[in-house]
N, C-alpha and C positions, 0 to 999 in steps of 0.2 A: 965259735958259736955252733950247736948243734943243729943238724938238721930241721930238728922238730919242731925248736926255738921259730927258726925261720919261716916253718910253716906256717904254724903262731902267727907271726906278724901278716904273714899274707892271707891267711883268713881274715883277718881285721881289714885290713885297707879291702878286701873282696865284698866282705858286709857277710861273709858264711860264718854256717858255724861246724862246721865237718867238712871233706872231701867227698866226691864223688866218685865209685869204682863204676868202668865203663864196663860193656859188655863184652870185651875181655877178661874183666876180673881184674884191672890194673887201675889204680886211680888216676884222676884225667881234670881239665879246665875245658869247659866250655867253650869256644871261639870268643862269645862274647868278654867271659871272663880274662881270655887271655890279651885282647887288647888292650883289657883295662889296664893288667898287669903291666905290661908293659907300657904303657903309656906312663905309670907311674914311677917304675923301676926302670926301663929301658929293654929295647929288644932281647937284648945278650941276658940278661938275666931271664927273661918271662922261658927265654926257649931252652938255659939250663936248669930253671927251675922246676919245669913241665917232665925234662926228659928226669931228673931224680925223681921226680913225684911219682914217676912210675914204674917205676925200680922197688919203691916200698911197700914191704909188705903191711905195715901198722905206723898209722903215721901218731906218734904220741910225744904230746913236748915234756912229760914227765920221765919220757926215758932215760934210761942212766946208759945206754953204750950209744954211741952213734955211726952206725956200719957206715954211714956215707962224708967221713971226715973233709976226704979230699974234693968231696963236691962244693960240703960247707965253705971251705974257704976259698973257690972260683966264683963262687956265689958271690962271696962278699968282695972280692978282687972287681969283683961284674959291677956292683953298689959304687965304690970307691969310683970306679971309672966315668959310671954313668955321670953323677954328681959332678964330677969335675968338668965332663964335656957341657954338662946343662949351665954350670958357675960362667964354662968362657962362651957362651953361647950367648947369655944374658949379658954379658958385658959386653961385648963385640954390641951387640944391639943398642946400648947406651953409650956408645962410642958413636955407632953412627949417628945417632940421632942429636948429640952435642956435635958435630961435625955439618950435618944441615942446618939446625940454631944457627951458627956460628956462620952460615953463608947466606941464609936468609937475613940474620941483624948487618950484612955488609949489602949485602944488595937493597938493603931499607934506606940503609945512610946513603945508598950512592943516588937512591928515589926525594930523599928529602937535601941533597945537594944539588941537585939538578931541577927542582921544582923553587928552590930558594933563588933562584938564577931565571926563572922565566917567569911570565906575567900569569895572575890567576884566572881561572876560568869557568865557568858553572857546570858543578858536578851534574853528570849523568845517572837515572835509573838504575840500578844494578839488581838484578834477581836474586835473591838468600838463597847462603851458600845450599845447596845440597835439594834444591824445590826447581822442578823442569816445568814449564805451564806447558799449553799446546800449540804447535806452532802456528804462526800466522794470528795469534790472537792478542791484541793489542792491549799493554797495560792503560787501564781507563781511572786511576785515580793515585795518587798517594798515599799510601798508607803507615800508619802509625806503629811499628812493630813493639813500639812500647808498651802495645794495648793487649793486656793478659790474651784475648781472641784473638789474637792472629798467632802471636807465639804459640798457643794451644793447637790452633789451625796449621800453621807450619810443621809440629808434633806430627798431627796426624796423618799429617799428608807423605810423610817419611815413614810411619810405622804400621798406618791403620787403626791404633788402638785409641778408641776415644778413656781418657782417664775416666774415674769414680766419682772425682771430683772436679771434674772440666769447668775451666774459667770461663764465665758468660761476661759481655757487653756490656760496660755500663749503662744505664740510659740517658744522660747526660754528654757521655761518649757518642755514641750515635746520634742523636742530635746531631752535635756537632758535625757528624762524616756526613749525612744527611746534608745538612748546608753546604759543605764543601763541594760535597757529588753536585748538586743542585746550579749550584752559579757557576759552574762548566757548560755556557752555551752548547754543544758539541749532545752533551748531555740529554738536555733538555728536547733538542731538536730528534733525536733518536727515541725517545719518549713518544711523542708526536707522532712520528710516523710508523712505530709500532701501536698506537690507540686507532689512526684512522685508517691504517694499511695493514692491522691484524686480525681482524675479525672475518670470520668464515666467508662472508657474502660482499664482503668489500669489492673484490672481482669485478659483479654483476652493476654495479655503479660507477657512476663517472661524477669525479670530486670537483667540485667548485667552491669557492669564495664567496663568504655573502658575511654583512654583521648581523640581521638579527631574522630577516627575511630576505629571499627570492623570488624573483619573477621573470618569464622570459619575454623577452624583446624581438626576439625575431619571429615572423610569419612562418608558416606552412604553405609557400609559395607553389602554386595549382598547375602554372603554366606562366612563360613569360616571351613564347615566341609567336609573332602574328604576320598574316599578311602585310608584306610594306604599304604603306602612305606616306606623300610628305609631312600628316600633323600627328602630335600628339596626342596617345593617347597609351596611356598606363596598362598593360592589361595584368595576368595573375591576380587573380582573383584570392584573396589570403582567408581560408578560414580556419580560425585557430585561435583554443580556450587555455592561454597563459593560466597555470595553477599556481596561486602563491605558494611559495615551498617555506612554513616556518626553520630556523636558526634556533633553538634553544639552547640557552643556558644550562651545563651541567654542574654538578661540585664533587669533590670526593673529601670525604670525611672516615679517614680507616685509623685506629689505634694499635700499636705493636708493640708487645713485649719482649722483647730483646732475648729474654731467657728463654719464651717458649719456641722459637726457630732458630737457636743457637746450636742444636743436634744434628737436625736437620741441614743447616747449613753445611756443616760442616763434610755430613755424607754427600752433599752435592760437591763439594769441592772434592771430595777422593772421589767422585764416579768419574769426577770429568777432567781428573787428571789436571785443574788450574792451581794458579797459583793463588797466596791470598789477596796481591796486587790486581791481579787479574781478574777477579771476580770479589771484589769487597763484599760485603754483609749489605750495604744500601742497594746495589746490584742486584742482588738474590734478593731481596723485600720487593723492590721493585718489578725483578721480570718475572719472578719465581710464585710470587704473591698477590702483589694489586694488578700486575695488569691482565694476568688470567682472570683475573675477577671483573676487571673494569669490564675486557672484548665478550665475557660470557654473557653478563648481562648488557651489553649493545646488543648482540645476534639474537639471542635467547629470549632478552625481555623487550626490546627498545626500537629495532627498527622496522618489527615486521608487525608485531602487534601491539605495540605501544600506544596508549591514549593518554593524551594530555588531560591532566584532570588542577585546575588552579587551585591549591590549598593556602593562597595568603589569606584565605577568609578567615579559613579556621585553624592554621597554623601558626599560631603567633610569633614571630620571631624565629620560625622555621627549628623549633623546639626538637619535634615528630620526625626521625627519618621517614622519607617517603620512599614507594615501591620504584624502582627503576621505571617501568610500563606508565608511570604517572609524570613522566618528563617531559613525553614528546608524541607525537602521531608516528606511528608506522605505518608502514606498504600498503597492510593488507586492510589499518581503521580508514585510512584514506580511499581504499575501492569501496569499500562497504559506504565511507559516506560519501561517495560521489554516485550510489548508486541509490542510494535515499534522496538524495537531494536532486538529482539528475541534471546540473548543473553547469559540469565541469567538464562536457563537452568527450567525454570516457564512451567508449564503443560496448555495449554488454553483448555478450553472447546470450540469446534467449528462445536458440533451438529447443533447447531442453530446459525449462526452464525449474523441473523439478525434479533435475538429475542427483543420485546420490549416489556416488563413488562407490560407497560404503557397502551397499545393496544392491548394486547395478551387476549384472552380469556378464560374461567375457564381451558377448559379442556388444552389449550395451556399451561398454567400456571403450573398445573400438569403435563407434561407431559417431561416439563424441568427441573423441579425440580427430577424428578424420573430419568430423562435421567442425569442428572449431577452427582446424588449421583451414579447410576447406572455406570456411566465412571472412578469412581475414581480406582487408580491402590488396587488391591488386598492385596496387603503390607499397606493400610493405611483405608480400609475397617473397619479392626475389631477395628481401636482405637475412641474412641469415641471423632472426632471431632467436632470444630461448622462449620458451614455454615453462614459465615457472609454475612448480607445483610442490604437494609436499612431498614425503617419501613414502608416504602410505600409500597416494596417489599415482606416482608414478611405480611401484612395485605392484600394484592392483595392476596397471595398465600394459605393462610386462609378462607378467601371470596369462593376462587374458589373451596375449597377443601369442603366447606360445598353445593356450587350448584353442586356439580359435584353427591357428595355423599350423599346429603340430611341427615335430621333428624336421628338419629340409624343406621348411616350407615357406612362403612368404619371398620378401626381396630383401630382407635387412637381417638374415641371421636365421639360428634355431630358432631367438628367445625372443629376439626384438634388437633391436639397438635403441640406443635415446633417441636418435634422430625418427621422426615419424614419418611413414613412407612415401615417397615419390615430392618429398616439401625438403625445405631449408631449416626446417625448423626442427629444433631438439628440447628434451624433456632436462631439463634441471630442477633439483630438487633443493633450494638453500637450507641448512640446518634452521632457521628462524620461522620456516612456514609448516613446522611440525603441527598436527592433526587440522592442517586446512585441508577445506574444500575448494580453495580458491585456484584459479589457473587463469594466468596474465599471459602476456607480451607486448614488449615495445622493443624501439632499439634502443642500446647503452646506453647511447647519448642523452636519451632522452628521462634516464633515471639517475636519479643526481643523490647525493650526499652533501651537504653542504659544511665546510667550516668555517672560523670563526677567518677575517679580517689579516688578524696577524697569522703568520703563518710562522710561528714560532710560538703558540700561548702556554702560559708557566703550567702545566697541567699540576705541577706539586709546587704550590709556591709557600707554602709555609711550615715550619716543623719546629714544634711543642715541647715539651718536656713537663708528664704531669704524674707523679710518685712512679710507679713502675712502668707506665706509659712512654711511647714517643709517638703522639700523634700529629698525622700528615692531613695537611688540610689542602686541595686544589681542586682546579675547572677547570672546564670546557667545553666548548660549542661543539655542537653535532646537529645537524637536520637531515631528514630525507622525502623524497616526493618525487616526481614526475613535471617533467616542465610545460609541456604541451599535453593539453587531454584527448587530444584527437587522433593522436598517436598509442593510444594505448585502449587494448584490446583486451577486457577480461569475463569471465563469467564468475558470478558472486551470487551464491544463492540466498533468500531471503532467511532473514533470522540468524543469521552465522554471526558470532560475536567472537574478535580474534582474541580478548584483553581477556575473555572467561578461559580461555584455554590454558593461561596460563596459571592462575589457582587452581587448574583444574588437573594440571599437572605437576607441580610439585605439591600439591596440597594431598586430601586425604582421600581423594577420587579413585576409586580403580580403574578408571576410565576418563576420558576426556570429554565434555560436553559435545553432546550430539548438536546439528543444525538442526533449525524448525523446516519442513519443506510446506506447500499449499495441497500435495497430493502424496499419499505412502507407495504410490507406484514409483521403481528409480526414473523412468522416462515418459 
């Protein structure tokens, strides 16, 4: 075969259509080119190939002499050789590989002869082949690998690549897994204590038991030691205004479509490196979905500004979803109406009694804050309460306290610290008391939360299947309040409504409802 023939051929398998003279004037391969070559042909030919190639002066396969004869045929000696090393290369590797067959099907038999001979046992959990979850995380359910979504999900989790046509969920399917998650005691109870022990302000309360209401039982005992006598005589003096704390009733009523968090799932599962045992699709609905939703509106809508508003009048058959804030009393409707009513035994702050944050200046701002913590009764001085406020409140109060006192100045910092100077007392701001004006303290103990009786209630106890839907129906008790009113020290200024603050903030307000004062002066 002539040179030029040959050349031929490897312009073809190169994808060229001419050679290349270098910048010598001699024609050349590329690097890239030439490991093509070889990779296709084999070293020995790519490097006798290269070194004729450069030898010619006109590379043309129509030539009729071939000055380089004796290249041609090392050329093809080089081809011949290749091929036959690649033929026993290929077969050696089919060799072995009928050679491990052949000791893997002996080591099966000597598994299913030895298993024939001993008593049976209940299989264990095993991880799919080639999916690592994260360590220390515990598989929470069984899962159905039969179910297009998880085999899709195991796909991913190996490649990254979500298909074009990725299998969703059936919803009939889920149901199902829904149920099973569900009647896992274990389950249920991890549910629970991420609803009453998730929420941002959970901290600042102390959980109790109650079925539908609370009330405290124990005194505010004054004093109990006296001069001896032999007779009796009782002394401590108890005063103290037990506040019913209402237990409401809540429900959850959410509808999910299988298909439309089926994507999303799935990038959860490759961010987080799990498996699909390890974090099921009911899993991810649950902590991913409803209970960000349940804990935002407890904080946000429910325990700080929340007013009970009764709609069995007018909601027949509980038709109407109702606003979260229409469930229950919060914190701050309970100061407001202990301080209309003046009833309940609540301490007000009424130094200033038409202080506004809002418009008060540095040193006014200090000057309330020191005058509040300064008022509080002397029995509750030394315990190290918070002073709850909002964050506009307590960042106005920080502001002030750095122009008041400038750079290296003061006893608690440049800026301020939370804690307010020369007291026990510190500025907390709960996410739920966003645009109050309101500023409390009591102690822990004395601010409660209450749950329901059982201390396990089915917060998801039922799941639906309705055309593309799988709707999850469940409840639960929540209350909050204060047990003794005598212990709790706030200032609430007249006209402040907490329940308007919150249409006033997700609605179309650019601003949040102002308070009414009795004077336009902040003090």
């Amino acid at each position: 075969m002539k040179f030029n023939m040959i050349s031929s051929v490897v312009l073809k398998t190169l994808g060229l259509s001419k050679f290349i003279k270098n910048e010598l004037g001699t024609y050349d391969l590329s690097a890239d080119h030439k490991k093509q070559l070889a990779g296709v042909f084999g070293e020995d030919f790519a490097a006798k190939f290269c070194e004729a190639l450069a030898k010619e002066k006109d590379v043309d396969a129509s030539a009729d002499t071939d000055t380089t004869a004796d290249t041609s045929v090392e050329l093809m000696n080089s081809l011949r050789n290749h091929h036959a090393s690649t033929v026993a290369s290929e077969l050696k590797t089919v060799t072995d590989q009928l050679n491990a067959a052949n000791a893997d099907k002996k080591a099966l038999q000597d598994v299913v002869a030895k298993l024939s001979d001993s008593a049976e046992t209940d299989p264990k959990a095993e991880m799919p082949t080639g999916i690592t979850g994260k360590e220390g995380v515990k598989s929470v359910m069984k899962v159905d690998y039969r179910n297009p979504v998880y085999a899709q999900a195991k796909d991913f989790l190996q490649t990254g690549i979500m298909p074009i046509n990725a299998a969703t969920i059936e919803v009939g399917t889920l149901k199902t897994e829904f149920g099973t998650f569900l009647s896992q005691n274990q389950n249920n109870l991890e549910i629970v204590k991420q609803l009453f022990n998730g929420f941002t302000s959970s901290d600042f309360f102390t959980s109790q038991p109650a079925t539908t209401e609370y009330r405290a039982i124990r005194a505010l005992v004054t004093s109990v030691v006296q001069q001896f006598s032999a007779k009796w005589n009782p002394g401590g003096k108890a005063k103290f205004t037990p506040i019913t704390i209402k237990n409401k009733r809540h429900k959850i009523n959410v509808a999910i479509v299988p298909a439309d968090v089926l994507d999303s799932y799935m990038f959860k599962l490759y961010d987080e490196g799990l498996a699909p045992d390890q974090m099921p699709i009911t899993t991810y609905i649950i902590n991913e979905l409803i209970m960000p939703a349940i804990l935002q509106d407890v904080e946000m809508r429910m325990i700080w500004k929340g007013k009970f508003v009764d709609h069995s009048g007018t909601n027949v058959d509980g038709a109407v979803a109702t606003p979260p804030e229409d469930s229950m009393d919060g914190i701050e409707t309970i100061l407001v109406g202990a301080k209309t009513t003046g009833n309940k035994g609540v301490h007000f702050f009424n130094k200033f009694p038409t202080f506004n944050y809002k418009t008060a200046t540095a040193q006014q701002m200090l000057d309330f804050v020191n005058g509040f913590v300064d008022w509080l009764s002397p029995f509750y001085k030394s315990q190290k309460m918070n002073l709850f406020c909002s964050d506009d409140f307590k960042r106005k109060y920080k502001r002030s306290y750095k122009a008041v006192w400038g750079v290296n100045g003061g006893v608690s910092g440049d800026f301020g610290d939370d804690r307010v100077d020369y007291s026990n007392q510190m500025l907390v701001s709960p996410d739920g008391m966003y645009n109050s004006p309101i500023i409390f303290s009591t102690p822990k103990v004395n601010m409660l939360k209450l749950r329901h009786k059982n201390e396990v209630p089915m917060i998801i106890n039922d799941v639906q299947k309705v055309n593309y839907e799988v709707r999850l129906f469940g409840e639960f008790w929540m209350g909050v309040g204060f047990a003794i009113g005598e212990a709790v020290f706030a200032f609430v200024p007249t006209g402040y409504d907490p329940k308007a603050q919150i249409d006033a903030t997700i609605g179309d307000h650019a601003d949040y409802q102002d308070y009414k004062t009795d004077d336009s002066a902040p003090i």
